[in-house]
BATI-394063 format. One record per residue (C-alpha): x, y, z; residue number from 0; residue in three letters. Coordinates in Angstrom, 3 decimals, decimal comma, padded with zeros to 6 digits. Layout:
N
X / Y / Z / NUM / ALA
...
! end
This chain:
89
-044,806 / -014,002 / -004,016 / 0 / UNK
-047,395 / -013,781 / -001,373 / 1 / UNK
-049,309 / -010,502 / -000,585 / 2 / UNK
-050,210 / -008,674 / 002,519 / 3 / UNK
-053,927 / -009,160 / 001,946 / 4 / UNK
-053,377 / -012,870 / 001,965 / 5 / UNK
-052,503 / -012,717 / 005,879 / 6 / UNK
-054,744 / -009,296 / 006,612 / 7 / UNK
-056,081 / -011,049 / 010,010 / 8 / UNK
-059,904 / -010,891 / 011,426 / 9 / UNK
-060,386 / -007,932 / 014,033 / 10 / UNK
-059,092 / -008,056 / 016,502 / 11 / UNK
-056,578 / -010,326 / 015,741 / 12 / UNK
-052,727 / -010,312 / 014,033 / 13 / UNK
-050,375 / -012,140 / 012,213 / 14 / UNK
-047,402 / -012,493 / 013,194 / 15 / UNK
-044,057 / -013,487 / 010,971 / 16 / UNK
-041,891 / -015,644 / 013,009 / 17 / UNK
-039,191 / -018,664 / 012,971 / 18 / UNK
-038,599 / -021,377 / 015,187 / 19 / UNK
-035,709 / -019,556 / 017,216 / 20 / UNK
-036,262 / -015,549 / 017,123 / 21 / UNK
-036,466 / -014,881 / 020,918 / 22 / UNK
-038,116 / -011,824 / 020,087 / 23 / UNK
-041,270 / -013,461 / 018,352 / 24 / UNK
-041,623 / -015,989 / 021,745 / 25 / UNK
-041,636 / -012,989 / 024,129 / 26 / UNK
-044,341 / -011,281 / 021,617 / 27 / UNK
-046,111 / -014,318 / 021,575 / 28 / UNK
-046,036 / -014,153 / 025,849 / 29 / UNK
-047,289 / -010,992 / 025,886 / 30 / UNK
-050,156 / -012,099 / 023,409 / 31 / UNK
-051,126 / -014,902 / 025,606 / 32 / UNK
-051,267 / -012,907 / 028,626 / 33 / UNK
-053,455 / -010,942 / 027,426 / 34 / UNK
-055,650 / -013,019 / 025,249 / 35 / UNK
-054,904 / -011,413 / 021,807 / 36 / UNK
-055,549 / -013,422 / 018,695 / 37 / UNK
-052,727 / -014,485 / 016,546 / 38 / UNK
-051,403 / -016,015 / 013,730 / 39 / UNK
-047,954 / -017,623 / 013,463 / 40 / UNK
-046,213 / -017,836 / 010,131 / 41 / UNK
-042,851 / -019,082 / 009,713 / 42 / UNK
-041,320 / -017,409 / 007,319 / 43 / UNK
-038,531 / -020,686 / 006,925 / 44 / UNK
-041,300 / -023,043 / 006,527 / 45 / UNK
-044,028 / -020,710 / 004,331 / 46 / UNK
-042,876 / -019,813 / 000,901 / 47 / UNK
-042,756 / -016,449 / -000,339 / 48 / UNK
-043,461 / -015,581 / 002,822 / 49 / UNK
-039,389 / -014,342 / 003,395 / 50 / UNK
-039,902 / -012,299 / 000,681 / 51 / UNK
-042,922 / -010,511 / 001,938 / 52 / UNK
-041,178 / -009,564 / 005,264 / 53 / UNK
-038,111 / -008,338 / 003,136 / 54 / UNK
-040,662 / -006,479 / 001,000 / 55 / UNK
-042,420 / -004,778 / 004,236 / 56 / UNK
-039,034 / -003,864 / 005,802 / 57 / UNK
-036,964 / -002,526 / 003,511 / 58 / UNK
-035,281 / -005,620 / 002,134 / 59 / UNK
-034,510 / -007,289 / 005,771 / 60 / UNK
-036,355 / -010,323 / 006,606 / 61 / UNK
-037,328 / -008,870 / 010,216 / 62 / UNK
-039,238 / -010,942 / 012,661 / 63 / UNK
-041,493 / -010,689 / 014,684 / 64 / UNK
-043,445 / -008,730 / 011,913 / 65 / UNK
-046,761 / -008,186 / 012,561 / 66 / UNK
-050,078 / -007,543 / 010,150 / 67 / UNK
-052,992 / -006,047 / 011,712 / 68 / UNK
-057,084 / -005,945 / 010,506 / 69 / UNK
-056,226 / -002,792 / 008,607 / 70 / UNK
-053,396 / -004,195 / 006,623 / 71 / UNK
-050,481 / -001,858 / 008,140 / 72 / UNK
-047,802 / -003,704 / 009,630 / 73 / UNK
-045,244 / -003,175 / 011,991 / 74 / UNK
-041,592 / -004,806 / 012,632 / 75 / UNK
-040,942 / -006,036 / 016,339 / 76 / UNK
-043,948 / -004,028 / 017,936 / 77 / UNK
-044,702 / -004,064 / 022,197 / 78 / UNK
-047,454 / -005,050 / 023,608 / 79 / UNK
-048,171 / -001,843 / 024,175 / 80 / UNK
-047,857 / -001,350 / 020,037 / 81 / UNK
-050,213 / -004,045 / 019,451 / 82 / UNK
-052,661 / -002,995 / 021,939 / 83 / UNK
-052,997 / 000,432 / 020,536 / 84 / UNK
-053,324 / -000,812 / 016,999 / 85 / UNK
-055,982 / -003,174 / 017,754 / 86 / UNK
-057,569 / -000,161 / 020,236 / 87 / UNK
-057,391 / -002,153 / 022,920 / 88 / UNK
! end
């Protein structure tokens, strides 16, 4: 099974845990253009072990947009504002 630390993101940056059709993860995604944050996408139906990871994070739901940040915490359909604050932007 894959491991948080495997997707911990550079400064500054975040991963986020997606699919193909959450509408959640493309507005998230928006709002990370628009204001130039770095990101990873990972789609949990096309990485393995990666649906398991999310599960692990949230409880046992595979939840996405879930998002890693530099520090390793994550956090399960953050704002903007969310991901601003964590990055201390």
């Amino acid at each position: 099974m894959s491991t948080v630390a495997e997707f911990t993101p550079a400064a500054g940056t975040i991963t986020m845990f997606s699919t193909e059709w959450c509408g959640y993860c493309k507005r998230l995604k928006l709002m990370l253009d628009k204001t130039g944050i770095g990101y990873t996408i990972v789609d949990i139906e096309q990485t393995p072990g990666t649906p398991e990871l999310v599960g692990e994070i949230n409880g046992g739901n595979q939840v996405v947009p879930t998002v890693i940040y530099p520090d390793g915490t994550t956090a399960t359909n953050p704002s903007i504002n969310d991901v601003k604050a964590a990055l201390g932007i």
